[in-house]
N, C-alpha and C positions, 0 to 999 in steps of 0.2 A: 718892336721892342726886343731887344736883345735879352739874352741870359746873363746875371752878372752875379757869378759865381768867386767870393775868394779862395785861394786856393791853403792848403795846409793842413795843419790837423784839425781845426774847428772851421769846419768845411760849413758853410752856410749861404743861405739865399735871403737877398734882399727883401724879398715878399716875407710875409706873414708867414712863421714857419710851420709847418704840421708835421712830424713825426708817424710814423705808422710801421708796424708789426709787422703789417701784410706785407708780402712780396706783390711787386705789379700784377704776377699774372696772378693774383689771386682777385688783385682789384679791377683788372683790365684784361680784356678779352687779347688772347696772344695776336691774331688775324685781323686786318680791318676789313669790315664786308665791303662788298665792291661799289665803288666810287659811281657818284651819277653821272648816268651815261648821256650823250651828245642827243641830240636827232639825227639817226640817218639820213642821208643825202638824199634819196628820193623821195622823201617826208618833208624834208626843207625846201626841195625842188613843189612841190604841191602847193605849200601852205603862199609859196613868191606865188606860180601861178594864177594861185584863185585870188590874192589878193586885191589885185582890181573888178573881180566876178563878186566876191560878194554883198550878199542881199542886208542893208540894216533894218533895224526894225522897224524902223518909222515908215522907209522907200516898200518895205516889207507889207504893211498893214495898207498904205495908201491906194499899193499895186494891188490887192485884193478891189479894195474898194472904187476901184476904177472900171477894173478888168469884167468885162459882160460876158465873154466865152467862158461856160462852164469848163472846156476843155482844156485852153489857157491856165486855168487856175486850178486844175486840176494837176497840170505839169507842174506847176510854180511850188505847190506845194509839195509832189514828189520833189524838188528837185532842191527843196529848203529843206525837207526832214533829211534828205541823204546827206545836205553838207553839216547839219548838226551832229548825224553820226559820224560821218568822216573824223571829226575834230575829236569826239569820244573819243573814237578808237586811237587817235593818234597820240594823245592824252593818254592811257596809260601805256600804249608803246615805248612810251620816254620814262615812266616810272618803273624803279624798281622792287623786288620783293618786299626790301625794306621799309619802304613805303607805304603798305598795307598794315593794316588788323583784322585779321578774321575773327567774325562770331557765328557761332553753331547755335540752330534752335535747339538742339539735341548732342549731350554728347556720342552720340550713337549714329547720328550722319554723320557721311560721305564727308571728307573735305572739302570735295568740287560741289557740294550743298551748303557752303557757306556764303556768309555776305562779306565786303569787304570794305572795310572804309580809310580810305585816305587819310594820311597824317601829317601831319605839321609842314614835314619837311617836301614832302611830294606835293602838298599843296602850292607851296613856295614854287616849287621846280616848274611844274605845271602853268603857274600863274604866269612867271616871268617867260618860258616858251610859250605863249599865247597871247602876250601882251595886256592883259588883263587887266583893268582902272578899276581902283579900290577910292571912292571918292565920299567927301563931305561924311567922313566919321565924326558924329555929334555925339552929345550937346560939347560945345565949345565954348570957353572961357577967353573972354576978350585979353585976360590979363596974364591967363597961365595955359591958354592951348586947348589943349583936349581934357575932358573935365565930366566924365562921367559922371551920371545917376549913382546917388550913395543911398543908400537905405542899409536896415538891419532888420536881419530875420528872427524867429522868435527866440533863439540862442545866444542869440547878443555878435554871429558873424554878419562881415559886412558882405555887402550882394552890391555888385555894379550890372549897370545897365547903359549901352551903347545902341545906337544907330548908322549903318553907312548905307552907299548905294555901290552898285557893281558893274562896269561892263563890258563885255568882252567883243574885241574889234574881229577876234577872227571869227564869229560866228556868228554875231550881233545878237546875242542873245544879252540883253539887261535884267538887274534884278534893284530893287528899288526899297528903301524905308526898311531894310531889314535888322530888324531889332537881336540883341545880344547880351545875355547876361550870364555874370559870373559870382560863385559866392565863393566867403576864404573857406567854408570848411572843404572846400572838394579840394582832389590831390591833385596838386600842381607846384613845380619850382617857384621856389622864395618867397610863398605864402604865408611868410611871415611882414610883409614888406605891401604898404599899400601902394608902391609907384610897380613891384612886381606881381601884384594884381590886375591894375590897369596893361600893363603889357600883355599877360596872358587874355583880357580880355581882350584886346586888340588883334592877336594874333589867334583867338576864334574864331573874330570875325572874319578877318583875311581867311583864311581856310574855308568859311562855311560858304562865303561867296564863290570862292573858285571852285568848289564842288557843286554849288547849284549852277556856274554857268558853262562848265562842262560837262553836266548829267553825270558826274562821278560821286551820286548819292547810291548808298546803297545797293555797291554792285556786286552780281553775282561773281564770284570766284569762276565760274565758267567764264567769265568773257575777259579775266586777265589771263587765263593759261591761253585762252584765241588769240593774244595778241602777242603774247609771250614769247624768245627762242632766246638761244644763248646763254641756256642756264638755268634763265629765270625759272623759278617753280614757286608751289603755293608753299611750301616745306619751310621758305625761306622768310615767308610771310612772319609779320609780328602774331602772336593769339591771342586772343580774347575772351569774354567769355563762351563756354557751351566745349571749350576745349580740355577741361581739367587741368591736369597738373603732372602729370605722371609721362608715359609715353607718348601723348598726341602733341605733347610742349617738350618734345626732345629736341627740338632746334634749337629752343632758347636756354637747354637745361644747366648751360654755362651761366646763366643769368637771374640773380636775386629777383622774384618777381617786383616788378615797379617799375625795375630799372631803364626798361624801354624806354616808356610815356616819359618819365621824369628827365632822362638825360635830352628826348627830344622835345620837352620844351625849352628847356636850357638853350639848346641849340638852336633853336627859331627864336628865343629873346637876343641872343649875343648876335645872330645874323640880322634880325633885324634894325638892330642898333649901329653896327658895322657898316651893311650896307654892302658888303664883298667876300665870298668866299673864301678866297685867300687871308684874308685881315680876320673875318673869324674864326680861323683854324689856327693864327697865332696865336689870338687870343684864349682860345680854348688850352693850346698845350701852356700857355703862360699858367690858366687854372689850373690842370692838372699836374704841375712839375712843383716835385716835395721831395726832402731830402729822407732817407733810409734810417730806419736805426744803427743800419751797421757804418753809416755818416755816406755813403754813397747815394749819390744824384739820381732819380730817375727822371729825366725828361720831358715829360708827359705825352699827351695823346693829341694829336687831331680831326680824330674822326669819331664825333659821338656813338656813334654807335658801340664803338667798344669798351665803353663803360659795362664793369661786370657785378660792382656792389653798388646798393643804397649809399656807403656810406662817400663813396669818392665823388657820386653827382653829391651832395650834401654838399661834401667841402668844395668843391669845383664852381657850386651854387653859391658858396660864401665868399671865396675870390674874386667871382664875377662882381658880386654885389659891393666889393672894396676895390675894384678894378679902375685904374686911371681913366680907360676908355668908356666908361659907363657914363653918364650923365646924371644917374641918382646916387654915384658917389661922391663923399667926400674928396675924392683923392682925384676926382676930375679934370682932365686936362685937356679938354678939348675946346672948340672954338668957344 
């Protein structure tokens, strides 16, 4: 979708137009953090390798229960817990700082005493370099698809509840029946919206699978600096709690607290919908591109991350949700 600007002195944009005060860099971060990165070649060279060598879980469990040398089966399972870690490791090799949340038991530990947990979009990265099947997300609706559990909690917000199954080819580890619930009062994009609640449930599940079937639960902050070079540091890391506010959140001090987590669901609902990289980062600067008070165009962004106020994921949140590409818009224009 192109820009379709008139030109003259009532300079205006076809979209829905919003106004604003702020100059960009007040709403948007001047730099974009750095773009995700590839697999290196001898990482890609490993994963072709082993890909006829590895063990599933079924050929896995059978070969125990066959195998009578204690010795045998002793190797077998050295030699399955090393290619589980292999894949670990290799897994956050490819992710980057931004990717993370630290949380501190203590604001008084150590940064390398923090845990770290994967988000949205590292999940994503992660899954698709792993080949990872996200399947039979229930309950389903014969007539309308996927149709989550609705109930209401005692506030009168709605609470959904999903099921999928997970599993991953490079390391044959499965995860099965795993249940998923979401309520509207927690804070997440376009929670005002029940089709943008389902989505966000969807794409916890997606996430929570890909971190239980690459052990990327709960990892120490020592084993992403292990795997770390070219840059990457925990500094860069998103924070969470046990961090405060003050000097330990100076990486993010350019940034309205929230604005993380919020623009990165944004950004994993319009990818997920997209389906391409490129196609959601048009869509994104499509969100973000509003005219000036002083009547001049800013263009917008496409790269979430550099959203720097609450208020511009809001409206960004609000384009998306009127956006042609969308399917729970009005304005829908797709197949």
């Amino acid at each position: 979708m192109k820009e379709e600007i008139v030109e003259g002195d009532d300079l205006e944009l076809k979209k829905p137009e919003i106004m604003f005060e702020d100059d960009p860099k007040d709403l948007f971060l001047e730099t974009e953090t750095e773009n995700p990165v590839a697999l290196i070649s001898h990482t890609v060279d490993v994963v072709e390798e082993d890909a006829n060598k590895r063990i599933s879980e079924e050929n896995w469990l059978q070969t125990i229960q066959d195998e009578g040398d204690l010795d045998k089966i002793e190797s077998l399972i050295v030699k399955w817990a090393g290619t589980v870690e292999r894949f670990r490791r290799m897994a956050i090799n490819t992710t980057n700082p931004e990717d993370w949340v630290l949380f501190k038991k203590s604001k008084d530990d150590d940064i390398l005493e923090s845990s770290a947990l994967l988000t949205a979009s590292g999940c994503r990265r992660v899954g698709q370099l792993f080949g990872i099947k996200i399947m039979n997300k229930r309950p389903v609706d014969a007539k309308t698809g996927f149709a989550p559990e609705k109930a209401e909690d005692g506030n009168g917000n709605t609470t959904l509840t999903m099921w999928a199954d997970g599993f991953s080819p490079a390391n044959g580890q499965r995860v099965e029946n795993l249940e998923v619930t979401i309520n509207a009062a927690e804070d997440f994009t376009g929670r005002k919206f029940e089709g943008d609640l389902r989505a966000a449930l969807q794409t916890r599940a997606d996430s929570k699978i890909v971190r239980i079937l690459t052990g990327l639960i709960n990892v120490p902050a020592r084993d992403l600096t292990a795997e770390w070079s070219n840059g990457k540091t925990l500094e860069r890391c998103h924070k969470g709690a046990g961090f405060g506010s003050s000097k330990a959140r100076s990486a993010q001090k350019t940034k309205e607290k929230g604005v993380g987590a919020r623009a990165e669901e944004l950004w994993a609902e319009i990818v997920r919908v997209m389906s391409d990289d490129e196609a959601a980062r048009q869509v994104l600067k499509e969100c973000t591109r509003f005219k000036r008070a002083d009547g001049s165009v800013f263009n917008g962004i496409d790269n979430h991350q550099r959203f720097g106020k609450l208020s511009a994921v809001e409206i960004a949140t609000k384009r998306w949700a009127e956006h042609e590409m969308n399917p729970q818009s009005k304005n829908y224009q797709g197949a």
